[in-house]
KEVO-246146 format. One record per residue (C-alpha): x, y, z. Coordinates in nm, 3 decimals. Each point is the difference from the previous one (the first is absolute). Layout:
# residues N
{rec {X Y Z}};
...
This chain:
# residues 65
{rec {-0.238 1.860 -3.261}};
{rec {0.294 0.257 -0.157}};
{rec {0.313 -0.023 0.156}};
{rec {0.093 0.240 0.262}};
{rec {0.302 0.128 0.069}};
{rec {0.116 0.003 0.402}};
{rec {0.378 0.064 -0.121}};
{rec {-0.073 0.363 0.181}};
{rec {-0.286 -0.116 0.280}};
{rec {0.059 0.158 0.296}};
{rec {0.014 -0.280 0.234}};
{rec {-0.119 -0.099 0.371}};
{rec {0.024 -0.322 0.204}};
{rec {-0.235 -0.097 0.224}};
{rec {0.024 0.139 0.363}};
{rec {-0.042 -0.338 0.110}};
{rec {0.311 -0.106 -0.179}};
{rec {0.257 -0.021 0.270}};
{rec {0.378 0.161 -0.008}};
{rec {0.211 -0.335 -0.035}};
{rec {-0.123 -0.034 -0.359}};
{rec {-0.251 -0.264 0.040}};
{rec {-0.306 -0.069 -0.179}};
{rec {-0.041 0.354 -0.136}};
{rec {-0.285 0.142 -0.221}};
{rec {0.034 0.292 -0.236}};
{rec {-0.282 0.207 -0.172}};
{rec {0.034 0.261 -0.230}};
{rec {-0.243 0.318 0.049}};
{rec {0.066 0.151 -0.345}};
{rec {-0.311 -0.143 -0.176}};
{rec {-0.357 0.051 0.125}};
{rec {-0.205 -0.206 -0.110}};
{rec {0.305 -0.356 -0.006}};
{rec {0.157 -0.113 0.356}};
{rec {0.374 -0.116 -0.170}};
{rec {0.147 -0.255 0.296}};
{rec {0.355 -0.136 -0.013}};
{rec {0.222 -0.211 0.259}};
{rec {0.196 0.297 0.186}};
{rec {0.323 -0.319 -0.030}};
{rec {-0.058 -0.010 -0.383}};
{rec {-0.112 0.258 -0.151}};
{rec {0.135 -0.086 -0.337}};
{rec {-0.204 -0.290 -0.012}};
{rec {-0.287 0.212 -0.113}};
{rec {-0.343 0.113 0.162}};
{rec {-0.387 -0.127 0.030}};
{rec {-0.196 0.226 -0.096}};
{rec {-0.369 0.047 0.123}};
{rec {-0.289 0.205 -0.061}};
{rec {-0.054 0.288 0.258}};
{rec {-0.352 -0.138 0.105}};
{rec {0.133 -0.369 0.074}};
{rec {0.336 0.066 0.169}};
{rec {-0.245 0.236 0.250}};
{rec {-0.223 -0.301 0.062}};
{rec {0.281 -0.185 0.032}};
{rec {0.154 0.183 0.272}};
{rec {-0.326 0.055 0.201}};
{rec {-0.085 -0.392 -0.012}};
{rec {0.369 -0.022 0.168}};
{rec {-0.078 0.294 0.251}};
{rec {-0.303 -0.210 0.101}};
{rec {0.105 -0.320 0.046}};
């Protein structure tokens, strides 16, 4: 896979992340068909980066369950 670059992503953490800074999830929307996901605490650290399709199945397994 190329590299992407999220220097300019646009962004969002989870709203289950709460406001104390705990364990907080970021995803950037910029990209359509990739799901970019970072720790919200450490965001230099770098992102995961997933295919559209399998982040979606991924978050309606976790909806489910």
């Amino acid at each position: 896979m190329p590299a992407i670059d999220l220097s300019r992503g646009t962004w969002r953490k989870s709203s289950y992340s709460n406001s104390d800074g705990g364990n907080c999830v970021e995803v950037a929307d910029d990209h359509p068909s990739l799901v970019p996901v970072r720790d919200s605490k450490d965001p230099a650290r770098g992102a995961l980066v997933f295919d559209a399709a399998a982040w979606s199945c991924f978050v309606a397994a976790v909806k489910q369950d």
